[in-house]
Each structure stands twice: as C-alpha cells, then as structure tokens.
N, C-alpha and C positions, 0 to 999 in steps of 0.2 A: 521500837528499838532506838534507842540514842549513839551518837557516833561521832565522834572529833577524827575526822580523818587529815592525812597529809597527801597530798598532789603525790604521784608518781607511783604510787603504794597499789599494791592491789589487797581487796579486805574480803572476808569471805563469812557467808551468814548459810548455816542449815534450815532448813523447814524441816519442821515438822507436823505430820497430819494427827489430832488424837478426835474420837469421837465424842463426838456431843451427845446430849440426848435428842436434838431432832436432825442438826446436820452435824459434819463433821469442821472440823476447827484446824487453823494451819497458827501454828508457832513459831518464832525466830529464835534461833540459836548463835550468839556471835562465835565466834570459831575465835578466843582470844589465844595468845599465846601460852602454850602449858597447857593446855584445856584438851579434853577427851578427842575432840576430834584435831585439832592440830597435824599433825602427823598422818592424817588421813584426805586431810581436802586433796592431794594432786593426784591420790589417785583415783578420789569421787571424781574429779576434774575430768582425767583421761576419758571415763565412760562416759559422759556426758552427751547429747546431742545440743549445739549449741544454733542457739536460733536469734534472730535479730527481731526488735518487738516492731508493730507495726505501727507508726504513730501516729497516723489519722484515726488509726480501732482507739488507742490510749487516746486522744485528745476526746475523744465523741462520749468514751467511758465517764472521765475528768469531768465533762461537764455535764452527763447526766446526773451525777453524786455528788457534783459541787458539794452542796448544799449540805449534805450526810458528812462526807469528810468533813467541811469545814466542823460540825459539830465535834466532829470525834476529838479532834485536835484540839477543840475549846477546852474538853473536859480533859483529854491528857493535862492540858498545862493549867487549870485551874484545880484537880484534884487528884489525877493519877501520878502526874511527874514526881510530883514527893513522896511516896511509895518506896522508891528505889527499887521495884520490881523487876525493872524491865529488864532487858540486854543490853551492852554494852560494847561499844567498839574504840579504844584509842589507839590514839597514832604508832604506838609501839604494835599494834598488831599486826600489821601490816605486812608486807613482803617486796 
C-alpha cells in the first residue's frame, strides 16, 4: 500500500483474507473517500476490540525477517511500484 498521509487525520485500511492455494492471503483495501466502504468504517470501528501491539514481540519479529522484508521492498521499488496495482491512501482521505 502506498499512502501520503497529513498529521492529525486518522486513515483507515480494510483487510482482507482470500484463499490461496496452500495458505490463505491477507489483502489491503484503502477506505478512500467515495469508495464502497467509506460510510461503513465507524461502524466496523464501534465493533471492534482494540488492542495495543506489543513492541518487544514486533521488534524480535522485525529482526528475525530483516532480511525477507528488506527483499520484498527491493523489489516493490525496483519492479512492482510501476504497476500502479496497489492501494492508495492521500491526504484528502482522511477524517
């Protein structure tokens, strides 16, 4: 997902789960303005159980896949970013 965000905004991104043929696959959906879900995030919001991440588990993660992320990202920006595939978030999305 690519995203030019502005300070003070809150932005909102759906998942989604589809299956693979060995595992299953999680998708990002920007929620831009005008867009199917729009009108839906505050009440996906309401239900939600919101939880705080743990950032020693996230740092320990981080640098056991250094190495993997750093690849993914080589090839985003060497051959996937031109695609224009992906999802998209700008500053007008925002709330």
């Amino acid at each position: 997902m690519e995203a030019e965000l502005e300070g003070g905004k809150v932005y909102y991104v759906i998942t989604q789960v589809r299956m693979g043929v060995w595992k299953a696959r999680v998708g990002l959906v920007a929620v831009n303005r005008g867009s199917e879900f729009w009108d839906k995030v505050q009440e996906y919001e309401r239900g939600l159980n919101k939880l705080q991440s743990d950032t020693e588990a996230l740092k320990k993660w981080e640098d056991k896949g250094k190495s993997k992320i750093k690849a993914v990202l080589t090839e985003y920006d060497t051959s996937l970013k031109a695609s224009g595939k992906w999802p998209r978030l700008k500053p007008e999305d925002g709330r």
